[in-house]
C-alpha positions as CSV (number, residue, x, y, z in Angstrom):
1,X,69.9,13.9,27.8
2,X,72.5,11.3,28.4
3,X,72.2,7.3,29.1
4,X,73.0,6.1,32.5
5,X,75.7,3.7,31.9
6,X,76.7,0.3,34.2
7,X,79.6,-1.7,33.7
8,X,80.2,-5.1,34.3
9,X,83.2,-6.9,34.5
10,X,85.1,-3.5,34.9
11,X,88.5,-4.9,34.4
12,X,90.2,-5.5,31.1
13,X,89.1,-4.0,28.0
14,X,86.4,-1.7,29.9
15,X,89.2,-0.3,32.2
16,X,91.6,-0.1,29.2
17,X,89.6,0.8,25.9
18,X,85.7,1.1,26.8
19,X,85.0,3.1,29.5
20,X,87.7,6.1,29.3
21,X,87.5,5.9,25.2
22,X,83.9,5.8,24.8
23,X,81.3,5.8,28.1
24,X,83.2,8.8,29.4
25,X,83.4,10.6,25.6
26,X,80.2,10.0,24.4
27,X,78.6,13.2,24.6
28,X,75.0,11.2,25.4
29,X,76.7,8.6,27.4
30,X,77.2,8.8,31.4
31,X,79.2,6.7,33.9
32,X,77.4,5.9,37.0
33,X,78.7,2.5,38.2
34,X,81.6,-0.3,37.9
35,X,81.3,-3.6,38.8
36,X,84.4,-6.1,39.1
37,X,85.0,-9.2,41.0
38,X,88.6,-8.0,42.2
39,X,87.4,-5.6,44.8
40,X,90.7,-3.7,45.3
41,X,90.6,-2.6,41.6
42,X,87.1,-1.5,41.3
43,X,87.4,0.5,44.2
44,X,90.4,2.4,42.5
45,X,88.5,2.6,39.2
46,X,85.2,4.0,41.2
47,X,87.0,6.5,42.7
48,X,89.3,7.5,39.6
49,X,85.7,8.4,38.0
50,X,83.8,9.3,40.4
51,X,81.2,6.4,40.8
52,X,79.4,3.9,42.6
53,X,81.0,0.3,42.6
54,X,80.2,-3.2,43.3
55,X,81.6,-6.7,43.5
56,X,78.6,-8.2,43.2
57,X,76.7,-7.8,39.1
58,X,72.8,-8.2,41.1
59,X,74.2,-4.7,42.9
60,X,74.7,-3.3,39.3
61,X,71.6,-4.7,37.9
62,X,69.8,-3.4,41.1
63,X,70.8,0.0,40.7
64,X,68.0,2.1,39.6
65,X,69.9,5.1,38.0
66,X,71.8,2.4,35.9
67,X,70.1,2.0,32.3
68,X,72.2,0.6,29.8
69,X,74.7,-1.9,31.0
70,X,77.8,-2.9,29.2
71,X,79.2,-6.0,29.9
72,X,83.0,-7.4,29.1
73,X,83.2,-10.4,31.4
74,X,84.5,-14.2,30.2
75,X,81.8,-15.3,27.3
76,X,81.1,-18.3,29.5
77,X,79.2,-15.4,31.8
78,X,77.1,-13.5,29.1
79,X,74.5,-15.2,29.2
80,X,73.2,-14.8,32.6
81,X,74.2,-11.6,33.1
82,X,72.5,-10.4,29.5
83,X,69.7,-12.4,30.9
84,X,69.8,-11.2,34.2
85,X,70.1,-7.3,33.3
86,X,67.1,-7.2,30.6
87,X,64.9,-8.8,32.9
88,X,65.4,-5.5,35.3
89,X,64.7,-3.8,32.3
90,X,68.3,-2.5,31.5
91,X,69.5,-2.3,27.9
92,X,72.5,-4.4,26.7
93,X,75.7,-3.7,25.3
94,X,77.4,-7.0,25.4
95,X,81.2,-7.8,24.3
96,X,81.6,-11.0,21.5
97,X,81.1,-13.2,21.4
98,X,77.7,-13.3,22.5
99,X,77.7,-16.7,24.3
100,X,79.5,-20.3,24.2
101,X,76.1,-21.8,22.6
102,X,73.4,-20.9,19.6
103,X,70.6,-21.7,22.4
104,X,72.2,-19.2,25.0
105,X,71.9,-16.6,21.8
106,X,68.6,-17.1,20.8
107,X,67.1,-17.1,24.8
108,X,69.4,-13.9,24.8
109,X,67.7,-12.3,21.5
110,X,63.9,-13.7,23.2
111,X,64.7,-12.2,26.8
112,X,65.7,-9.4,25.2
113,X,62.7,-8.9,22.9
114,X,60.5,-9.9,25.5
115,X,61.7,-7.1,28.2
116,X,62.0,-4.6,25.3
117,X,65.2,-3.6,25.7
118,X,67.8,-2.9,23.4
119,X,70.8,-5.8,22.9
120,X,73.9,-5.2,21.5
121,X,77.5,-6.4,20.4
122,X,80.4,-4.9,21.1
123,X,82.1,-5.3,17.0
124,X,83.8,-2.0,17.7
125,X,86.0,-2.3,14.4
126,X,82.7,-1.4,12.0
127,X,83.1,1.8,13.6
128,X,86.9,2.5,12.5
129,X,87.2,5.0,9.6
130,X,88.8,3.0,6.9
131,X,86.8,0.3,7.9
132,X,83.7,2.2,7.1
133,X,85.4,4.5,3.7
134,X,86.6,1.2,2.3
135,X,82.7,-0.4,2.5
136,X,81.7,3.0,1.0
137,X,83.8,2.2,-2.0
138,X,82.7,-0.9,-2.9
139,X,79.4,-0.1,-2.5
140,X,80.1,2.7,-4.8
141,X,81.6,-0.1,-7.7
142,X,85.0,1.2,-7.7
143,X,86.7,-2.2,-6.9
144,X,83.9,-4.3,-9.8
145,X,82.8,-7.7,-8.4
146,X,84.4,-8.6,-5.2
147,X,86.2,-11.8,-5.2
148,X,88.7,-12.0,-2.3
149,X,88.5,-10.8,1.5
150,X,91.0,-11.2,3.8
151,X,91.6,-10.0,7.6
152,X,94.5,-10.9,9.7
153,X,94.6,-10.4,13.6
154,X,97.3,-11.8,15.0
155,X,99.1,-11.1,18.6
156,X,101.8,-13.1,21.6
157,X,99.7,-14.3,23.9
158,X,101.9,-16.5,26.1
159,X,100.7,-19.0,28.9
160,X,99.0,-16.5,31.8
161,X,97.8,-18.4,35.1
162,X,94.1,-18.1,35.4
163,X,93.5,-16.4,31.9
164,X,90.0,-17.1,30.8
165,X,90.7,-16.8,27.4
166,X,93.0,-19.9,27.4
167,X,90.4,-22.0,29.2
168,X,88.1,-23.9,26.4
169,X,85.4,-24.1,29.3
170,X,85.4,-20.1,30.0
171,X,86.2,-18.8,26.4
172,X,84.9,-21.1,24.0
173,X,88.0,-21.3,22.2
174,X,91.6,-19.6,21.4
175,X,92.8,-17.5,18.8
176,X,90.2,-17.7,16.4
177,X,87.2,-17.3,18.7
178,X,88.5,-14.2,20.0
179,X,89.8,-12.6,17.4
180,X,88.5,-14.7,14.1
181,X,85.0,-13.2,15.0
182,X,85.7,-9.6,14.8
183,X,87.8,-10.6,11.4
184,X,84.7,-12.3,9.8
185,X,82.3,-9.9,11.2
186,X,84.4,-6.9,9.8
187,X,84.2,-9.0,6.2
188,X,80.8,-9.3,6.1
189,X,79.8,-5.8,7.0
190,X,82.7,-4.4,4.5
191,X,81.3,-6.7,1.9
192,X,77.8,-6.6,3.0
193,X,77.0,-9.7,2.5
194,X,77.0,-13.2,4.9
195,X,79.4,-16.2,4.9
196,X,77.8,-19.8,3.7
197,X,80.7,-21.9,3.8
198,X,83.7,-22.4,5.4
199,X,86.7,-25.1,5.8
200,X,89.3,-24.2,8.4
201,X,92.3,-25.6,10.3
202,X,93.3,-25.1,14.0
203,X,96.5,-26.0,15.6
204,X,98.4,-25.8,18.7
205,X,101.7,-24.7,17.3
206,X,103.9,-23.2,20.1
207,X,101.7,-22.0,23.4
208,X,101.1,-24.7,25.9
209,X,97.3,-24.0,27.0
210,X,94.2,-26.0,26.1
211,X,93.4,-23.9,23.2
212,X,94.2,-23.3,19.6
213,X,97.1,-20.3,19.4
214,X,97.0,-21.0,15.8
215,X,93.8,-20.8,13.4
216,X,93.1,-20.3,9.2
217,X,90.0,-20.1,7.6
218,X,88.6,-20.0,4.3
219,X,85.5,-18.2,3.7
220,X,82.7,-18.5,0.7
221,X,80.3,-15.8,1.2
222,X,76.3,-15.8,-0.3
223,X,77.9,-12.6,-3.3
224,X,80.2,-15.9,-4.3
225,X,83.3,-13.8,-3.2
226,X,86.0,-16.0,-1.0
227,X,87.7,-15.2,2.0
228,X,90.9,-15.6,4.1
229,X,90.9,-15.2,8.3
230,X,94.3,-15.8,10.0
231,X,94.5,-15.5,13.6
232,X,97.4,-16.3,15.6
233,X,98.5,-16.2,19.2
234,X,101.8,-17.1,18.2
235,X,103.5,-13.9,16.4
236,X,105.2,-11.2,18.1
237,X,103.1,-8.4,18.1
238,X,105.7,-6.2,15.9
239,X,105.8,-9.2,12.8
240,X,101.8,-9.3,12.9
241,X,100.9,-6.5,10.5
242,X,97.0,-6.9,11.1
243,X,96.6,-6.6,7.3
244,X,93.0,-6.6,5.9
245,X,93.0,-6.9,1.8
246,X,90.0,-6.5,-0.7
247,X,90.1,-7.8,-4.4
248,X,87.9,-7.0,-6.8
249,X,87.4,-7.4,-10.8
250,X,88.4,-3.2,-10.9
251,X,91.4,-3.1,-8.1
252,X,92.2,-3.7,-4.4
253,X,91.9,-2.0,-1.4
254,X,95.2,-2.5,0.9
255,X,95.2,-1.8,4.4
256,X,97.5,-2.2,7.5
257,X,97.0,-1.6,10.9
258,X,93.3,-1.1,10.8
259,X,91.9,-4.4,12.5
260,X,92.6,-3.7,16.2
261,X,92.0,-1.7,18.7
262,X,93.1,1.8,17.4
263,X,91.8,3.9,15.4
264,X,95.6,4.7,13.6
265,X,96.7,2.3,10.2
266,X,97.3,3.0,6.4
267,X,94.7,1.9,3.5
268,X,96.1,2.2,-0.4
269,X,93.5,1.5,-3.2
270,X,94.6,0.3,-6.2
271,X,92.1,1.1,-9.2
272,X,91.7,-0.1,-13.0
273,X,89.8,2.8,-15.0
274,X,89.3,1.9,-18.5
275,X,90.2,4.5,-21.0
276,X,87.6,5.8,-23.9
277,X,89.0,4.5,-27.6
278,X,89.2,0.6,-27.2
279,X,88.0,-2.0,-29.6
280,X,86.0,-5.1,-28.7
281,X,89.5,-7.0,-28.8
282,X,91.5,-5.2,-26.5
283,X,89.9,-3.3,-23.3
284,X,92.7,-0.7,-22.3
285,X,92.6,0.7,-18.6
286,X,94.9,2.9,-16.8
287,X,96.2,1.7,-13.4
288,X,96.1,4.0,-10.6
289,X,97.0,3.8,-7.1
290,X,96.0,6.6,-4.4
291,X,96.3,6.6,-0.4
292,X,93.4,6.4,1.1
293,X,92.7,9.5,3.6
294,X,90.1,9.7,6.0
295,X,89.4,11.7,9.1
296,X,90.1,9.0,12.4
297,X,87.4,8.5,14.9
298,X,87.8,6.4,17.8
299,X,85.7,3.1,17.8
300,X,84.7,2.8,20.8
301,X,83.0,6.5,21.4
302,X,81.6,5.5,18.2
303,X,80.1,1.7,19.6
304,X,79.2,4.0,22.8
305,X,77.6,6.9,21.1
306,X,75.4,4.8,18.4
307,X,74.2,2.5,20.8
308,X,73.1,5.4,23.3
309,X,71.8,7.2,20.5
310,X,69.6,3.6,19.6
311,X,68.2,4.2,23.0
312,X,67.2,7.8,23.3
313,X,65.5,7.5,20.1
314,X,64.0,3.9,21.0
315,X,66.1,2.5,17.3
316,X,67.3,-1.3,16.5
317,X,70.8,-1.3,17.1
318,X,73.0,-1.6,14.0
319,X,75.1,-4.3,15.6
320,X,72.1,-6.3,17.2
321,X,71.6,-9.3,19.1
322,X,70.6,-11.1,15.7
323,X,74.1,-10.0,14.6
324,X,75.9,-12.0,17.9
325,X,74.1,-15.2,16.7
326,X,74.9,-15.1,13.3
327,X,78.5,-14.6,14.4
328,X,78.6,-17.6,16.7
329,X,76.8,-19.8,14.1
330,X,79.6,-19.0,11.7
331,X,82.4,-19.3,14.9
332,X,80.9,-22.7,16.1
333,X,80.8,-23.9,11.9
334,X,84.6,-23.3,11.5
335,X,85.8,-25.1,14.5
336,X,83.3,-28.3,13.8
337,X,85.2,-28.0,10.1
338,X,88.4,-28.4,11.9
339,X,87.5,-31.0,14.0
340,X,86.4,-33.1,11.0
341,X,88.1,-32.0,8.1
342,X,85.0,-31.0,6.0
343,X,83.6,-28.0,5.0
344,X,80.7,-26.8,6.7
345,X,77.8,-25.2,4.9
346,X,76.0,-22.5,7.3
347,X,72.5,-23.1,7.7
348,X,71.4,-19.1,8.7
């Protein structure tokens, strides 16, 4: 059996990434119906797949074949919908952030709960295949006590007329809302552990919109490692290497290219092995250093695939609702720290 899937806010990353990437190669996903605003482009996307569509998300939520919806519109419009959709009883798959406020969250998590249905967050990049080998290895102790994270996601994003994501009032934010989550996000699950502090800076350095296009955060997490998130909307996409580094007591893990939307990029570890024979005053190890190889798998057919399976076999989704708040607790921490200069303990 396959879940009956429902988009909303077909445009964008759905049209792009989502739905030919994951609804359509999930083998226990199915596309049924499209919703988007701009009727001339849902009506193309409908009939390049075959589906109903709507302009109108009540006709989506209405539909009765329609059981899990996945929705990718401007954050400022999650929270209706989410609430909207579980109160017809469809499960969520919603895109990050989860909403502009902790209280549009936590009614999100309660309708949620309350409808029994399944809500989800669309942090596709736990799903990559470094992502996951490199949280496998320190899990395993071959890095020693983590004590640095960093992810970079950086990108050109010039002035675009009517783009939500440079509207404060429809996005929440600029570069670091939209692209600082994922980075923290992917930190905590790789390090599997939450952050409690952070102090960051935000800047408008070269785009002329109403939002940061330039952001820097540092991280303490509860395991007493520190972290580093850079996101920029202010670097040609060729000089933005999208670099995430681990450090640990034993080595580093190295990679580039794996924080985006892709499943391609490089990962190096570089590994201290101590050698049999030394004396309490000198510890000798042997360096090594060894490409990482792993078998690619595309993220989103992986987001699509876990959360169906979550469904079918009535499971709590890995990347949950809880998750989504968490996230926006930590968001809405680092940009109070750069409005007032302080670091800002998170209160979980």
């Amino acid at each position: 059996m396959a879940v009956n899937w429902g988009v909303i806010g077909a445009g964008g990353i759905a049209s792009r990434r989502t739905i030919p990437e994951g609804i359509t190669k999930a083998k226990n996903a199915r596309l049924v119906a499209v919703m988007d605003v701009d009727a001339t482009r849902i009506k193309e996307l409908g009939a390049k797949y075959k589906v109903r569509y709507y302009t109108e998300e009540d006709e989506l939520i209405k539909d009765k074949e329609v059981q899990a919806v996945y929705i990718a519109t401007p954050v400022n419009l999650h929270y209706s919908q989410v609430v909207k959709a579980a109160n017809a009883g469809k499960h969520l798959l919603c895109e990050k952030p989860l909403a502009l406020t902790l209280k549009e969250c936590e009614e999100m998590i309660k309708t949620c709960k309350r409808n029994k249905v399944k809500l989800g967050l669309g942090f596709m990049m736990r799903f990559h295949a470094y992502h996951k080998k490199a949280k496998e290895m320190i899990k395993a102790g071959l890095l020693g006590k983590i004590v640095l994270g960093r992810a970079q996601l950086s990108c050109w994003y010039p002035e675009i007329k009517g783009a939500w994501r440079q509207d404060p009032k429809l996005g929440g934010g600029g570069s670091f809302i939209d692209m600082g989550n994922h980075c923290i996000d992917l930190l905590e699950f790789i390090l599997d552990s939450r952050v409690k502090e952070v102090a960051c800076f935000t800047d408008r350095l070269v785009q002329d919109y109403q939002v940061e296009d330039s952001a820097t955060c540092i991280l303490r997490f509860e395991n007493g490692a520190q972290g580093i998130v850079d996101n920029f909307f202010n670097i040609p996409d060729n000089s933005s290497k999208n670099r995430l580094e681990i450090y640990g007591s034993k080595g580093s893990i190295l990679a580039e290219g794996t924080i985006g939307q892709s499943a391609s990029g490089e990962m190096t570890a570089y590994l201290e092995k101590e050698e049999k024979g030394y004396d309490a005053k000198q510890k000798r190890t042997t360096a090594t250093s060894e490409k990482v190889e792993v078998e690619p798998v595309n993220m989103y057919k992986g987001e699509i695939g876990e959360f169906s399976d979550c469904i079918e076999r009535d499971l709590e989704p890995t990347i949950s609702g809880e998750d989504g708040l968490s996230s926006q607790r930590v968001v809405l921490a680092c940009y109070k720290s750069a409005r007032t200069g302080k670091v800002i303990r998170i209160i979980q």
